[in-house]
C-alpha positions as YAML, in Angstrom:
chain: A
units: angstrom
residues:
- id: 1
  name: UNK
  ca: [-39.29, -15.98, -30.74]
- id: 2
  name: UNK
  ca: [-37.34, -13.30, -31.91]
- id: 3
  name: UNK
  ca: [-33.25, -13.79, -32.48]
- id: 4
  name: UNK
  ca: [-32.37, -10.95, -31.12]
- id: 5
  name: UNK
  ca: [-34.83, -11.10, -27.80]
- id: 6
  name: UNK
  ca: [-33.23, -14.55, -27.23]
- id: 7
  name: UNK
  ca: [-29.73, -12.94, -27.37]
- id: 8
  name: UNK
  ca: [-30.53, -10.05, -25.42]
- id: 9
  name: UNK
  ca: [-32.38, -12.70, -22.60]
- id: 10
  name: UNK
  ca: [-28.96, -15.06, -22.59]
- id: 11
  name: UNK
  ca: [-26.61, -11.77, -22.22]
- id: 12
  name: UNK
  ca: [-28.69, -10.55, -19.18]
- id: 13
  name: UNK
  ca: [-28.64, -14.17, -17.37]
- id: 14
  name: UNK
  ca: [-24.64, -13.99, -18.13]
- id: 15
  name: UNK
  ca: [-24.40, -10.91, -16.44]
- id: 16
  name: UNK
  ca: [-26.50, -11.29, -13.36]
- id: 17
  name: UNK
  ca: [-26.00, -14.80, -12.60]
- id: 18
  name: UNK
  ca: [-22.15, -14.27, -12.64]
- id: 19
  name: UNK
  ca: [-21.54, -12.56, -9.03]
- id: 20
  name: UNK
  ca: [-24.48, -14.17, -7.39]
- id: 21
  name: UNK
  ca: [-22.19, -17.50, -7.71]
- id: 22
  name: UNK
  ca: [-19.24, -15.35, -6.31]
- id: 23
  name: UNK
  ca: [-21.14, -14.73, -2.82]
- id: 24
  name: UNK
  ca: [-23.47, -17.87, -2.42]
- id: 25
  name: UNK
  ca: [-21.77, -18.59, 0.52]
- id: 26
  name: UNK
  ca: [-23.30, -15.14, 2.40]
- id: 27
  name: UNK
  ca: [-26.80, -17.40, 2.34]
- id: 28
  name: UNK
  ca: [-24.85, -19.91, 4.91]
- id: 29
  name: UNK
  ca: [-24.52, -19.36, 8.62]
- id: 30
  name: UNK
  ca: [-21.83, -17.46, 9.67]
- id: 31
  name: UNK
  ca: [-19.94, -20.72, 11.57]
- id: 32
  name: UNK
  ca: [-20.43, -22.57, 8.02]
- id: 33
  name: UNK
  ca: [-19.21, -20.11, 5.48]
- id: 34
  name: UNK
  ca: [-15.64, -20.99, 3.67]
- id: 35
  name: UNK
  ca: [-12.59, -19.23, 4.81]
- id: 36
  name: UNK
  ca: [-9.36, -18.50, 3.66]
- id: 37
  name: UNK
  ca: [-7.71, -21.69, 6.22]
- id: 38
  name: UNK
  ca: [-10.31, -23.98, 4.79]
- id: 39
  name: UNK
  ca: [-10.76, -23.43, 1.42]
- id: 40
  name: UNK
  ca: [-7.54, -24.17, 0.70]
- id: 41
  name: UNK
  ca: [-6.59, -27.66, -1.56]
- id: 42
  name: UNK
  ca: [-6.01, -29.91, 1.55]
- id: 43
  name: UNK
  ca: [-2.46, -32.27, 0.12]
- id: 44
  name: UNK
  ca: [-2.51, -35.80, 1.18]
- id: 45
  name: UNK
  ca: [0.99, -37.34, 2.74]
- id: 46
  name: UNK
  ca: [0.84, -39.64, 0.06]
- id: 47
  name: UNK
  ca: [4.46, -41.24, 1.09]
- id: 48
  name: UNK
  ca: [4.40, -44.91, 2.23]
- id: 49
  name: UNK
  ca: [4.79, -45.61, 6.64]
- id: 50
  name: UNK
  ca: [8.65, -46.28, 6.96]
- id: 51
  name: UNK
  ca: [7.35, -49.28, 8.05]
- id: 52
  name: UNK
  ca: [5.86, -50.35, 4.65]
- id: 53
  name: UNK
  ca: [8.91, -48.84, 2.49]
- id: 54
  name: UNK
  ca: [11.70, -50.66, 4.93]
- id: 55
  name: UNK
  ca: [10.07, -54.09, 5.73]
- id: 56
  name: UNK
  ca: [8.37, -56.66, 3.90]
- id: 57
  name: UNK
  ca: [5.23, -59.05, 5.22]
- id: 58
  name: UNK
  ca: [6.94, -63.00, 4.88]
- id: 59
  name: UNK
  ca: [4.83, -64.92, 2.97]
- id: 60
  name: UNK
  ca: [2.64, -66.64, 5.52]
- id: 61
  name: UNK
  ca: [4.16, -70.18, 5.45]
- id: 62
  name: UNK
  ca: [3.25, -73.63, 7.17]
- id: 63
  name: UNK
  ca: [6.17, -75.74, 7.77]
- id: 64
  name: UNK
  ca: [5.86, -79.65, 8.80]
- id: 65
  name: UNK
  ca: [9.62, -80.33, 10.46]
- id: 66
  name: UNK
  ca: [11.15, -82.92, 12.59]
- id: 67
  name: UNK
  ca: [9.95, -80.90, 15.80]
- id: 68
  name: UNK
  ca: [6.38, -80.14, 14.62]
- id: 69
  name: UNK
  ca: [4.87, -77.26, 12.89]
- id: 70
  name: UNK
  ca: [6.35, -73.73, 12.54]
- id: 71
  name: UNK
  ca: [4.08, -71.39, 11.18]
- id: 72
  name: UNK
  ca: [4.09, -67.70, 10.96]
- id: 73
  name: UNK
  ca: [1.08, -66.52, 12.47]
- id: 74
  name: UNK
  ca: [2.14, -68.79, 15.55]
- id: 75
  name: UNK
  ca: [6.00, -67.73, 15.65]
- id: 76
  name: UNK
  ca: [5.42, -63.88, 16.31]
- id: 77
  name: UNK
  ca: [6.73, -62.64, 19.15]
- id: 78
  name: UNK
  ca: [10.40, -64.64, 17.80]
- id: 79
  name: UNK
  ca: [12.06, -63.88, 15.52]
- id: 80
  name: UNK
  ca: [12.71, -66.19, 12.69]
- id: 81
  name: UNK
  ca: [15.78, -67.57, 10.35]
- id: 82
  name: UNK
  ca: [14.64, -69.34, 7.16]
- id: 83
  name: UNK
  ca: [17.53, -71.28, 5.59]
- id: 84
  name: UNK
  ca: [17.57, -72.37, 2.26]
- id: 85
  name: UNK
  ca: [19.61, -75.84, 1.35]
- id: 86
  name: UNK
  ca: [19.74, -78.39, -1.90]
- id: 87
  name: UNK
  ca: [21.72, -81.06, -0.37]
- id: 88
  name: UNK
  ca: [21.85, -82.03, 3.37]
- id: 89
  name: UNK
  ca: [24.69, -83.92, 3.15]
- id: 90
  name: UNK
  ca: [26.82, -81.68, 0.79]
- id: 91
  name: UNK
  ca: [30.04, -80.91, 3.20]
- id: 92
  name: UNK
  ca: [28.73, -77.15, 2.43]
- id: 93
  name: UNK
  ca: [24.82, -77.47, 3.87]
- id: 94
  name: UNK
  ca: [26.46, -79.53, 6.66]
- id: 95
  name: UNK
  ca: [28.80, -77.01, 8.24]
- id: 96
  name: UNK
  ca: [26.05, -74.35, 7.92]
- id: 97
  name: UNK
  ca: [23.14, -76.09, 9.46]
- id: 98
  name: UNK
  ca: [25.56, -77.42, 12.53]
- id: 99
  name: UNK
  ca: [26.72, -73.61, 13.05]
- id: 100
  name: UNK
  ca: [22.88, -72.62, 13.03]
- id: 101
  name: UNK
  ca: [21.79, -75.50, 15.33]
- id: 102
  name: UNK
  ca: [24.77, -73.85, 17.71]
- id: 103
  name: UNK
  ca: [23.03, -70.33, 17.31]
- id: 104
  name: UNK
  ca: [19.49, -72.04, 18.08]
- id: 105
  name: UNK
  ca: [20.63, -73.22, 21.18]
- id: 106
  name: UNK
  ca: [22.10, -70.38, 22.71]
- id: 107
  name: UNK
  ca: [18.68, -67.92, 21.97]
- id: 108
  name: UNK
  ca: [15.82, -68.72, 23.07]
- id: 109
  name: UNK
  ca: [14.13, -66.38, 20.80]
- id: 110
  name: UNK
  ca: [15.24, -67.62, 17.67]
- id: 111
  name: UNK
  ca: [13.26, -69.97, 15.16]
- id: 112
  name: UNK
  ca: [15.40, -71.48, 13.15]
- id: 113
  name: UNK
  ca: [13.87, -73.37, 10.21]
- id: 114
  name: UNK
  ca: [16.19, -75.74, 8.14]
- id: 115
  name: UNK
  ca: [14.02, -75.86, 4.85]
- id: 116
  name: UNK
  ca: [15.25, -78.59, 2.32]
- id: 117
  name: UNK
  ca: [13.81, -77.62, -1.10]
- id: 118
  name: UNK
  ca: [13.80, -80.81, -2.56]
- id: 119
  name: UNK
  ca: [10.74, -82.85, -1.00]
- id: 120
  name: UNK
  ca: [12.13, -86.17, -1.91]
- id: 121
  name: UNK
  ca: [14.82, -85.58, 0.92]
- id: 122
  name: UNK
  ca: [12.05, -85.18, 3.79]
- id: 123
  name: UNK
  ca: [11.92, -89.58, 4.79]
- id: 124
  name: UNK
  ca: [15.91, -89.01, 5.48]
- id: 125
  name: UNK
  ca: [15.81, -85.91, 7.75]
- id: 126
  name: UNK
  ca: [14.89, -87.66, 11.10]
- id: 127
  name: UNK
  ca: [18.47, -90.05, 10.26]
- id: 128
  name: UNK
  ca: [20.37, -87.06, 8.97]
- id: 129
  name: UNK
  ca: [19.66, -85.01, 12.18]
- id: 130
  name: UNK
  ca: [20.78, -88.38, 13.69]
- id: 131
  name: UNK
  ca: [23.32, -88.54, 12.16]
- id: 132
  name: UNK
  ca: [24.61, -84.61, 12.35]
- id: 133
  name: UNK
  ca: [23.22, -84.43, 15.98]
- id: 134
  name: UNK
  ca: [20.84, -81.36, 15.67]
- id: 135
  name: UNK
  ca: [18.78, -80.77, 18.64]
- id: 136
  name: UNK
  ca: [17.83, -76.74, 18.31]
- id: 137
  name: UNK
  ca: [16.75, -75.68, 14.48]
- id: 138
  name: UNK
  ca: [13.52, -77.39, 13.05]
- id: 139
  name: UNK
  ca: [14.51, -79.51, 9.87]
- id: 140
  name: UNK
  ca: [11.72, -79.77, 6.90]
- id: 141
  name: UNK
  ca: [11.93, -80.51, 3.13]
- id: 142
  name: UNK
  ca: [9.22, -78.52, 1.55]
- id: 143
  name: UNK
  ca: [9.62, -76.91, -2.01]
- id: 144
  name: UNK
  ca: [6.62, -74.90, -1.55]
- id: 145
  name: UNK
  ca: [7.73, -72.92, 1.43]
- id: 146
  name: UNK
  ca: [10.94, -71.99, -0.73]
- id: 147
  name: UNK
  ca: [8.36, -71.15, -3.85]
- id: 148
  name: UNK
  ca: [6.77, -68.87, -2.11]
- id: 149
  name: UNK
  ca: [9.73, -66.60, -1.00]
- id: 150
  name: UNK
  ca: [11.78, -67.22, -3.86]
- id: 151
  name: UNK
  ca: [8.42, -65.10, -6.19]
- id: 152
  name: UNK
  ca: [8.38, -62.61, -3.19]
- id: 153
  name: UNK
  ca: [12.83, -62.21, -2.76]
- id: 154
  name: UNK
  ca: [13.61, -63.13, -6.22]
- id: 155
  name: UNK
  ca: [16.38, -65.59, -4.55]
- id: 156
  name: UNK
  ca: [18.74, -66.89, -7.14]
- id: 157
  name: UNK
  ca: [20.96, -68.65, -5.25]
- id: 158
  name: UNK
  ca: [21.17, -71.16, -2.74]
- id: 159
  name: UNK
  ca: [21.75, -71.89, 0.19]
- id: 160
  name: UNK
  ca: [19.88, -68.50, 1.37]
- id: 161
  name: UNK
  ca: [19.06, -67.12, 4.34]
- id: 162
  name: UNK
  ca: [15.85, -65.04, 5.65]
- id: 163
  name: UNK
  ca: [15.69, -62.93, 8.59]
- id: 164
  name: UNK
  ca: [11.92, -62.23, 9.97]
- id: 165
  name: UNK
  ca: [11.05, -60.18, 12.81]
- id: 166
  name: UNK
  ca: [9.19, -60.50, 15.95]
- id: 167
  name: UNK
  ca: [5.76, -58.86, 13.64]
- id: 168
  name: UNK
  ca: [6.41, -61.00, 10.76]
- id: 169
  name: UNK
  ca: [8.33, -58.69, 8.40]
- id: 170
  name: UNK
  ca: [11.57, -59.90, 6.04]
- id: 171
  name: UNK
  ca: [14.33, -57.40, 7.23]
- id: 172
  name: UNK
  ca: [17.26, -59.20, 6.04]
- id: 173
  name: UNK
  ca: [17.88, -61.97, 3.35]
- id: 174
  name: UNK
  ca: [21.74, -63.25, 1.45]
- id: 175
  name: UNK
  ca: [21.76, -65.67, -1.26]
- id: 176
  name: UNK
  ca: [25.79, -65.09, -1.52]
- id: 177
  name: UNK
  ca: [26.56, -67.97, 1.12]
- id: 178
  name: UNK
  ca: [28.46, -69.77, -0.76]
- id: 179
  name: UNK
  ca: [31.22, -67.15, -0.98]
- id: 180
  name: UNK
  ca: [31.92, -66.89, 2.51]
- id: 181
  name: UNK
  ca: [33.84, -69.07, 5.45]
- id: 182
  name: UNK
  ca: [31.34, -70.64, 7.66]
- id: 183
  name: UNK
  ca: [32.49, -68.75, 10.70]
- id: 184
  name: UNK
  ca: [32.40, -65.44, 9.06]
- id: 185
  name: UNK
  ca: [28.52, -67.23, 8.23]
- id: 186
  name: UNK
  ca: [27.93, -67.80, 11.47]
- id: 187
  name: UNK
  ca: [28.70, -64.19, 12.72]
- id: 188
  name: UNK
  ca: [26.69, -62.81, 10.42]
- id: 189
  name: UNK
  ca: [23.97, -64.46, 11.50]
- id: 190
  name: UNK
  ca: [24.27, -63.79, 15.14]
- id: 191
  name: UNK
  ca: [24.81, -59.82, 14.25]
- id: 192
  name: UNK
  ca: [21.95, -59.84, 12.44]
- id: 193
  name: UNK
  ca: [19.63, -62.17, 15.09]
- id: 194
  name: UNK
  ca: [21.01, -59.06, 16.96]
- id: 195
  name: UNK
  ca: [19.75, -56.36, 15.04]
- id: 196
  name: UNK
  ca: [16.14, -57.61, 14.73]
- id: 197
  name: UNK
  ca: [15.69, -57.76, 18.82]
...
């Protein structure tokens, strides 16, 4: 075929095909052709719930303590105060657990889970709650529990404290205990048992 008929055959299909794509849409009924409202670039709300961006989901632990299980699928509906310890009988870990036991007996809606994270320490629990007269928090050695918040928190202290809420979401943690009194502790702890309700 000839060059030129070729070239003369693509130039015509440029110039004829070229509006026919501008008004395709005249081919579609009238209630299905685009308009000006929706042809327009729809733009997603691509910013997280305030949910998502202020909470975080607690890692969904199984605790075996003095008083039976805790877990968190079972505990919502209450909220829930992981503490952190080494030692139980460090004067420090002492004070601290008594003022929580204190706080566990006066709300009803309050977990309070006493998490060793040294399993070895779990056969002297039942005598150490003996012996410190606990009767309200729930007392457990388990390093895994701890494990699994320290990768989520990034805890690098201890003793630590975690606040969860009545759906399961970490509102509140400290791993700066040690620097304060135990009352001033203990305050905090109620304020903030106070702010998750």
């Amino acid at each position: 075929m000839d060059r030129r008929l070729i070239a003369a055959t693509i130039l015509i299909a440029q110039l004829t095909t070229a509006p026919a794509f501008a008004d395709w849409y005249i081919l579609l009924p009238k209630d299905r052709r685009p308009t000006e409202e929706n042809m327009k670039e729809k733009v997603l709300n691509k910013k997280p719930y305030k949910a998502e961006k202020s909470k975080i989901p607690a890692p969904d632990f199984k605790a075996r303590t003095l008083k039976g299980t805790v877990k968190l699928q079972n505990a919502k509906g209450k909220e829930i105060v992981v503490f952190f310890f080494e030692n139980p009988y460090s004067p420090l870990s002492e004070e601290l657990i008594k003022k929580l036991d204190e706080i566990a007996e006066k709300n009803d809606n309050v977990i309070i889970l006493c998490v060793d994270v040294n399993d070895a320490d779990y056969p002297i629990l039942l005598r150490y709650k003996k012996d410190m007269k606990l009767k309200s928090v729930h007392l457990t050695a388990d390093s895994y529990i701890y494990k699994q918040f320290k990768d989520q928190l990034k805890i690098k202290k201890l003793p630590a404290s975690i606040f969860i809420d009545k759906e399961g979401f970490v509102r509140f943690y400290s791993d700066n205990i040690g620097t304060t009194s135990v009352e001033e502790f203990a305050r905090n702890v109620e304020k903030t048992v106070e702010r998750l309700k």
